[in-house]
C-alpha positions in Angstrom: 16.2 -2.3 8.2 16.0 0.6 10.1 12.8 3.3 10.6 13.9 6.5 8.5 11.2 8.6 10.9 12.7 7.2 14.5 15.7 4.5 13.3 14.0 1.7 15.3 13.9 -2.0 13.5 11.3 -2.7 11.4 10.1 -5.8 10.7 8.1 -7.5 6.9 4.2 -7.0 7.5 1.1 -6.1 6.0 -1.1 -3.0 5.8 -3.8 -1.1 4.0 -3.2 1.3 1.5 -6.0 4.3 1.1 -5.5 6.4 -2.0 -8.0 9.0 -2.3 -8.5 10.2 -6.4 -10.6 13.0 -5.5 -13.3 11.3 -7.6 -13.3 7.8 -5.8 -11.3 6.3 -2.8 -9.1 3.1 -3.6 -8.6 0.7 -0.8 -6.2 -1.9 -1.8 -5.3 -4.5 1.4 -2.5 -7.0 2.3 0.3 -4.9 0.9 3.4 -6.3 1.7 5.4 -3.9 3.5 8.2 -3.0 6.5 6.5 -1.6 9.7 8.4 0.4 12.0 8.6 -1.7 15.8 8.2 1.8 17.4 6.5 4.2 15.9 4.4 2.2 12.9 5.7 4.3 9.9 5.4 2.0 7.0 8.3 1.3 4.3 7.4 -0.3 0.8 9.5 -1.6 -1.8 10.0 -0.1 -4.9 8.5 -3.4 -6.6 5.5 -3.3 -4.6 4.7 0.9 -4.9 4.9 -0.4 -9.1 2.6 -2.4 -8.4 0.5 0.0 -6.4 0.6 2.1 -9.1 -0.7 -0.3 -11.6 -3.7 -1.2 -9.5 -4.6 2.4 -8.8 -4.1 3.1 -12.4 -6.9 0.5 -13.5 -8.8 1.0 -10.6 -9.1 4.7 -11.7 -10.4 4.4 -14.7 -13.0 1.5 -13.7 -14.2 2.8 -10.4 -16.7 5.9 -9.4 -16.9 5.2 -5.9 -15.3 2.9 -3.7 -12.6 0.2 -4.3 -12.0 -2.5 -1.9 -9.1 -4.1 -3.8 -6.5 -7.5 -2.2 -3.1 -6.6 -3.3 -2.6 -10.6 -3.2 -5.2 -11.1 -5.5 -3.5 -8.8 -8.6 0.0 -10.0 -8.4 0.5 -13.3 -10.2 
């Protein structure tokens, strides 16, 4: 796969994603993902940003703050 930012390789990984609702701030870690060799732009999978969406969604309606959320933890 190649980097749509600077077309280097990119290569499967891991990051953090940091959503901010305005009301709270949803950190959710380990999110599978491809990272760009070069310049570290960050590619996810269709399957994985539905699943970011369902744990934002529940996280939004449970959270006031802060949410410190593994992404390994809610897929089963």
């Amino acid at each position: 796969m190649r980097c749509f930012k600077c077309l280097s390789d990119m290569y499967e990984s891991f990051t953090t994603d940091v959503t901010d609702l305005g009301n709270c701030l949803v950190i959710i870690r380990n999110v599978p993902c491809f990272k760009c060799s070069e310049c570290d732009e960050v590619f996810y999978t269709g399957a994985v940003v539905k699943q970011l969406e369902k744990i934002i969604e529940t996280a939004k309606s449970s959270v006031n703050d802060i949410a410190i959320i593994d992404y390994n933890k809610q897929v089963a």
